[in-house]
C-alpha positions as CSV (number, residue, x, y, z in Angstrom):
1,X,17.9,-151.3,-275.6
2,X,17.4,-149.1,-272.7
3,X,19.3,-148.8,-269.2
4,X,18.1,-147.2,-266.4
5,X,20.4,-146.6,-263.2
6,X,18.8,-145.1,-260.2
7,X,20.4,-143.7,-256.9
8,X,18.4,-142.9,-254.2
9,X,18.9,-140.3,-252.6
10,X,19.5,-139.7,-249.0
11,X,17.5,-136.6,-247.6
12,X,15.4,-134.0,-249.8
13,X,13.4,-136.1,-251.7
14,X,9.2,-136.2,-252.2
15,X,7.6,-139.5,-253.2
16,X,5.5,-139.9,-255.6
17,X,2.3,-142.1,-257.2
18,X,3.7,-143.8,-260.2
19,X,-0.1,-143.1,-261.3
20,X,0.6,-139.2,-260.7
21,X,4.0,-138.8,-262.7
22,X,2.2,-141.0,-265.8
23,X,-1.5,-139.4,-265.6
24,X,-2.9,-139.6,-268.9
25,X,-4.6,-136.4,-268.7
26,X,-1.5,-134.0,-267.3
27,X,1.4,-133.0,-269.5
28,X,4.9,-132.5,-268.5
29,X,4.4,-129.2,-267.7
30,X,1.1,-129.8,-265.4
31,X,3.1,-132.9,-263.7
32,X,5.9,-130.8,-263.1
33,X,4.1,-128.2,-261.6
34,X,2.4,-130.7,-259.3
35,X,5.3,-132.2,-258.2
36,X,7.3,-128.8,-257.6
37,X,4.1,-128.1,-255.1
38,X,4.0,-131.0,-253.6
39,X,7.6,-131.2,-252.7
40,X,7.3,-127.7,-250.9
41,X,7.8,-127.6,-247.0
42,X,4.4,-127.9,-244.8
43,X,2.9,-123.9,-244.4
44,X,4.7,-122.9,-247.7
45,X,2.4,-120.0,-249.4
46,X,4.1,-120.5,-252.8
47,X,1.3,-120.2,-255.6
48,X,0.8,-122.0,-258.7
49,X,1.6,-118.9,-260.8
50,X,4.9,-118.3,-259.0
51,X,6.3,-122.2,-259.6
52,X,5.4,-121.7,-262.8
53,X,7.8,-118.6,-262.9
54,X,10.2,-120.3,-261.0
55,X,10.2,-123.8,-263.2
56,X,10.0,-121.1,-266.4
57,X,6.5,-122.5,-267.5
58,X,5.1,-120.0,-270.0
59,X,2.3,-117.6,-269.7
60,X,0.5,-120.3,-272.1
61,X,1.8,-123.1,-270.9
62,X,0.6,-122.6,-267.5
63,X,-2.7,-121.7,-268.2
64,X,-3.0,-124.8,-270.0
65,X,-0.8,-127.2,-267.4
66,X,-3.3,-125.3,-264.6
67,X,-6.4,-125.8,-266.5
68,X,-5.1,-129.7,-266.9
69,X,-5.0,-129.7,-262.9
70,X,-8.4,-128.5,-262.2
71,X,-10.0,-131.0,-264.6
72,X,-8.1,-134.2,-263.4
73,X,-9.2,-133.3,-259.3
74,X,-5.6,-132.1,-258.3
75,X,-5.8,-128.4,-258.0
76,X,-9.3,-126.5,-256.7
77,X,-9.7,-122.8,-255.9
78,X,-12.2,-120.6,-254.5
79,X,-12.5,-116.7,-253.8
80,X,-13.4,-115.7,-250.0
81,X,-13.6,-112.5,-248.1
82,X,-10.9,-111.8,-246.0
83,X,-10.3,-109.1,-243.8
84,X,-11.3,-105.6,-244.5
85,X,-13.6,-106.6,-247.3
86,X,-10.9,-107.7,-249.6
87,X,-11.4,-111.0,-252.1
88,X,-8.6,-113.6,-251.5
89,X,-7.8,-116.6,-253.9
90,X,-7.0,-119.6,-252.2
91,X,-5.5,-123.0,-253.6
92,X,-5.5,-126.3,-252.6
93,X,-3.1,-128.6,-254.5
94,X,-3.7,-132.3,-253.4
95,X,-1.5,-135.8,-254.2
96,X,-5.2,-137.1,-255.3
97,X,-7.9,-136.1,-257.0
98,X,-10.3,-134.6,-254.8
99,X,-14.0,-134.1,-255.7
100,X,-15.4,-130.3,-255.5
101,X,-17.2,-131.4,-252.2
102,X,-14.1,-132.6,-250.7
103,X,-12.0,-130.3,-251.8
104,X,-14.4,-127.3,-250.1
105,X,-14.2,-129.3,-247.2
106,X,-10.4,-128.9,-247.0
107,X,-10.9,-125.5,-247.8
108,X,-13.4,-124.4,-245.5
109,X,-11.2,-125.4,-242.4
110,X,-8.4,-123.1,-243.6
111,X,-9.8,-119.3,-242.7
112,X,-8.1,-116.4,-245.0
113,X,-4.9,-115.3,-244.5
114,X,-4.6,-111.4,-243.6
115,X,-2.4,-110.1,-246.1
116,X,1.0,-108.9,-245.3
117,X,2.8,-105.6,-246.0
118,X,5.4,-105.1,-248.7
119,X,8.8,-104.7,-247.7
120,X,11.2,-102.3,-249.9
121,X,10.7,-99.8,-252.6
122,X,7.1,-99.9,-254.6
123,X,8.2,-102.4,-257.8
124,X,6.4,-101.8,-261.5
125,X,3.6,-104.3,-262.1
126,X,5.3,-107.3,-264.2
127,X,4.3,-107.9,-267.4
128,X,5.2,-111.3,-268.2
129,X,1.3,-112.4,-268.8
130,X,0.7,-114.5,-265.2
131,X,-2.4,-113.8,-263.7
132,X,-1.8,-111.6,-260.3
133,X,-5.0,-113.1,-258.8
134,X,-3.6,-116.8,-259.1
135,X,-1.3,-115.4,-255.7
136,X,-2.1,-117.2,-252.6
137,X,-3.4,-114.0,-250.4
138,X,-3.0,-111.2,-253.2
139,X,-5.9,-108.7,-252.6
140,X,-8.5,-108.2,-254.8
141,X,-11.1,-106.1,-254.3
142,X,-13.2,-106.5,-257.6
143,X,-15.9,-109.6,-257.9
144,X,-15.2,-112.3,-260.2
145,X,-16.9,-111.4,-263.5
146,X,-20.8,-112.6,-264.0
147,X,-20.3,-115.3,-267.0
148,X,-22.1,-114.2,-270.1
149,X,-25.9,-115.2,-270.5
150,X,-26.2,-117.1,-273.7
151,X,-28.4,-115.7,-276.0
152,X,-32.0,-116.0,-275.7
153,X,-33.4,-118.0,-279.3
154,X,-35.3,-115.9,-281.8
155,X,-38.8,-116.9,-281.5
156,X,-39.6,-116.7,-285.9
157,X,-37.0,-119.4,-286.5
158,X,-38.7,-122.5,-287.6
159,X,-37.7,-126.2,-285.6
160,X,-36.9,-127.5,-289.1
161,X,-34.3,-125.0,-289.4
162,X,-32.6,-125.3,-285.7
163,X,-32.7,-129.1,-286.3
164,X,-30.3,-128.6,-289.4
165,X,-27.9,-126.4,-287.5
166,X,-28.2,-129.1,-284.2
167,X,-27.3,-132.0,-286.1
168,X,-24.1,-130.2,-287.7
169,X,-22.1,-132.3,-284.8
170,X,-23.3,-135.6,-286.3
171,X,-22.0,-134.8,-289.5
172,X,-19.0,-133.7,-289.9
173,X,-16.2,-134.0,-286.9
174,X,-15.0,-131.2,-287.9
175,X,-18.1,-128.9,-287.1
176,X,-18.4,-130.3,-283.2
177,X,-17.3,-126.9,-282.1
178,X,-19.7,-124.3,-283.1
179,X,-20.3,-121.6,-280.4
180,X,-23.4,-121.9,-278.6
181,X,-23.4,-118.2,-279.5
182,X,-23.9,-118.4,-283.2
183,X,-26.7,-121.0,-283.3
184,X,-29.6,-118.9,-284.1
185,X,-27.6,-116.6,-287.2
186,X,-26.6,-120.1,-288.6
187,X,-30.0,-121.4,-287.6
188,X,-31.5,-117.9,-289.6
189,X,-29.2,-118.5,-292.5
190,X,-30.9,-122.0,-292.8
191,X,-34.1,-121.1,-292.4
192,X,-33.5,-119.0,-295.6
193,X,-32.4,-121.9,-297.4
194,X,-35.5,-123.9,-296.6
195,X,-37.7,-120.7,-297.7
196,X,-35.8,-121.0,-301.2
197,X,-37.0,-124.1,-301.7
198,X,-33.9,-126.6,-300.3
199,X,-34.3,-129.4,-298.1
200,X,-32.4,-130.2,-294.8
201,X,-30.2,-133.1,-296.7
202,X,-29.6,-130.4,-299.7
203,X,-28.2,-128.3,-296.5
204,X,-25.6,-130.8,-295.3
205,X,-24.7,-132.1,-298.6
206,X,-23.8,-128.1,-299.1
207,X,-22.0,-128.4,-296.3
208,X,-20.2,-131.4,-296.4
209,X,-19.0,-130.1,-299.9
210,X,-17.5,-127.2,-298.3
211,X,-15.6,-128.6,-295.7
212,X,-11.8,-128.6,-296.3
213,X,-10.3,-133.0,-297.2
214,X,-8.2,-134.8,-295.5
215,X,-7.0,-133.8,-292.1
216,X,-7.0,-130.2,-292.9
217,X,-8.1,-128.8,-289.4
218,X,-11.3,-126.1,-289.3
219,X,-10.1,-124.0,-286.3
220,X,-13.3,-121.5,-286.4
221,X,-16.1,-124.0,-287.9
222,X,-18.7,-121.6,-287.3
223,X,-17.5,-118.9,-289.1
224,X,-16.9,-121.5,-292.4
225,X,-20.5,-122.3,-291.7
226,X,-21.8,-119.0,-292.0
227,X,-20.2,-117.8,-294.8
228,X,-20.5,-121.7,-297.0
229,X,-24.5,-120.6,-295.6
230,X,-24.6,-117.0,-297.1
231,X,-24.8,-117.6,-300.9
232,X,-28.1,-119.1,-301.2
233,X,-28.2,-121.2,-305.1
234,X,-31.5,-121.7,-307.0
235,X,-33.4,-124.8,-306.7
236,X,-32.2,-127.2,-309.3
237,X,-35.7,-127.8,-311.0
238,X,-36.8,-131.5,-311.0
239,X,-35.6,-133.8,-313.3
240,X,-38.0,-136.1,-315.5
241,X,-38.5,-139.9,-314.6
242,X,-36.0,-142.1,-316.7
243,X,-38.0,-144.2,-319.5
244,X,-39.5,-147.5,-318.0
245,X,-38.9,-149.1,-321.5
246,X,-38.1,-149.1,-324.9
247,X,-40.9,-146.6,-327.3
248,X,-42.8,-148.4,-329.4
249,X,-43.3,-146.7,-333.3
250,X,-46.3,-145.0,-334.3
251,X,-46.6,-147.9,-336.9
252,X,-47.0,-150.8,-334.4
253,X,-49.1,-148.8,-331.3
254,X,-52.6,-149.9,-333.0
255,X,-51.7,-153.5,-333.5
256,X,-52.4,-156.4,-331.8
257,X,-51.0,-160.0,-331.0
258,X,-52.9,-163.4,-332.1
259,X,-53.7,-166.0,-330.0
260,X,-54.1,-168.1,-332.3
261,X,-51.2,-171.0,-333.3
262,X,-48.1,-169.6,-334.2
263,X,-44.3,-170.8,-334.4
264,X,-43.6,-167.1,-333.4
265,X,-46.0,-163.7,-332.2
266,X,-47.3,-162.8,-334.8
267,X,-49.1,-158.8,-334.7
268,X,-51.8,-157.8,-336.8
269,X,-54.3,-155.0,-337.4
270,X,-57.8,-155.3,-335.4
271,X,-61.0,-154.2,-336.8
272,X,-62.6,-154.5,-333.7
273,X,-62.2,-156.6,-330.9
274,X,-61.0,-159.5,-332.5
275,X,-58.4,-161.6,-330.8
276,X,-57.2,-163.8,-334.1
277,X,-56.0,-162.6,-337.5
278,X,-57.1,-163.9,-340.5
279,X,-55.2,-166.6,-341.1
280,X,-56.7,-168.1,-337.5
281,X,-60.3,-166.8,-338.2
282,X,-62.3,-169.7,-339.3
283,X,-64.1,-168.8,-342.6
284,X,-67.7,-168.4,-342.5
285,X,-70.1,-170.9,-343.6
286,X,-70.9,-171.1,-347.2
287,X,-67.9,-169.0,-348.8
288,X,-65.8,-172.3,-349.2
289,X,-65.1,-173.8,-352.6
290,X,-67.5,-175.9,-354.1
C-alpha cells in the first residue's frame, strides 16, 4: 500500500498543471527540463541546453527530451537577425501548448538581444556534445542548412513496380520505415523481379519470408529490403491441374451403358449407336423358334 506525505512549502516553490507533470507524450527527462524553466525568475536568459547541463541531462537525452517539447507545443524556436548581421536563436518555453502561430506571436514582440561581451580569459570550446546554437543569444553567423531535396523518381520505372515497394507499409509493421530516399533502388530492384517473370504477391511473400519472427526488431528495414531484393530466383514453372477424377482403363473407354432394365449398370460393346445390349434388343421378326 502506498503513503504519500506532503509539506508545502513556504516560499520558492513553482506550480504546476497536474496535466503537465503526467503528459503522456514527455518523459522524465523532458518534464524535468520544463519544470526547471519554468521555475526560473522573470527575464532569466537560461537556455534549454544549459538546464540540461545543469540537471546533468545527456547529450542524447536532451535532444530527445527537447525534441519531445517541440512536438507536444511547449517549447518553439526561431532564428532572427540581430544586430550586426549576426543569426540569433531564440526560445520560447510556455506552461501550455502553444500553436506555431501563437507561439510567433509571442515571439515577434520580443526583438533580439545584442549579444554581450565575455568576461575573463578566452575558455576551450566544450566538448560535451550540446549544441552551441541552442544558447539564448549565442552568435551565429552561418544560415541554417537548406534541407535535402528528395530525390527526383526515375522516369523507366514501371507503376507496377513502385506500387510493390508503396505497399511494403501495409504488410509488414516492421517495414513502415523505409527512407523516402531508397524508394526508387528498391522500386528498380522490383522492377527486375517483375521482368523475370514474378508477380507483385510472389514479391511480398519473398519478403514476408525474409523478415526476422517474433518481436525481433528490423532497425534499418530498407537495407534488409534491398539485399532480401538482390538475388533474383527462377520462375518456378507452372504446375499441372490436379486430376478431376479417377482414369478409366483402356479396356472400358469404348463401352457403353444400357438403358434397358437392369438390377444393376450394366456396360456393353456398341456397334453403332445402339443404346441397349443384346439381352434388351428385341429379336427380329421371323428368327424365333418355330
Amino acid at each position: 500500500m502506498m503513503y504519500r506525505h506532503f509539506i508545502a512549502p513556504s516560499r520558492g516553490f513553482t506550480q504546476f498543471s497536474h496535466d503537465l507533470i503526467r503528459h503522456p507524450s514527455l518523459n522524465s527527462d523532458a518534464v524535468r527540463l520544463l519544470t526547471w524553466q519554468l521555475s526560473l525568475p522573470e527575464g532569466a536568459r537560461e537556455s534549454l541546453s544549459r538546464t540540461a547541463e545543469k540537471a546533468r541531462i545527456g547529450a542524447c537525452a536532451f535532444t530527445r527530451a527537447k525534441r519531445q517539447l517541440k512536438a507536444a507545443g511547449f517549447v518553439h524556436e526561431r532564428r532572427v537577425q540581430g544586430p550586426g548581421g549576426r543569426w540569433v536563436t531564440q526560445q520560447l518555453v510556455s506552461n501550455r501548448p502553444l500553436s506555431e502561430a501563437q507561439a510567433a506571436k509571442l515571439l515577434g514582440r520580443t526583438p533580439p538581444s545584442p549579444v554581450n561581451p565575455t568576461v575573463g580569459e578566452p575558455t576551450p570550446r566544450p566538448t560535451d556534445g550540446y549544441p552551441k546554437d541552442e544558447h539564448l543569444g549565442e552568435d551565429n553567423s552561418i544560415l541554417p542548412p537548406e534541407p535535402d531535396p528528395e530525390p527526383e523518381p526515375t522516369p523507366d520505372v514501371p507503376e507496377e513496380a513502385r506500387a510493390v515497394v508503396g505497399t511494403l507499409p501495409l504488410l509488414s509493421p516492421a517495414l513502415k520505415h523505409i527512407p523516402p530516399g531508397m524508394r526508387d533502388e528498391l522500386a528498380r530492384l522490383a522492377a527486375a523481379w517483375l521482368a523475370a517473370g514474378h508477380t507483385s504477391a510472389a514479391i511480398h511473400a519473398h519478403l514476408l519470408r525474409g523478415l526476422p519472427g517474433g518481436d525481433t526488431p528490423v532497425h534499418r528495414p530498407g537495407g534488409l529490403v534491398r539485399y532480401l531484393l538482390r538475388a533474383i530466383p527462377p520462375v518456378a514453372p507452372p504446375q499441372p491441374p490436379p486430376p478431376t477424377g479417377p482414369g478409366i482403363s483402356a479396356r472400358l473407354a469404348e463401352t457403353r451403358e444400357c438403358e434397358g432394365q437392369h438390377a444393376q449398370a450394366t456396360l456393353f460393346r456398341p456397334v453403332g449407336d445402339e443404346t441397349l445390349c443384346r439381352q434388351c434388343t428385341p429379336a427380329p421378326i421371323g428368327h424365333g423358334g418355330s
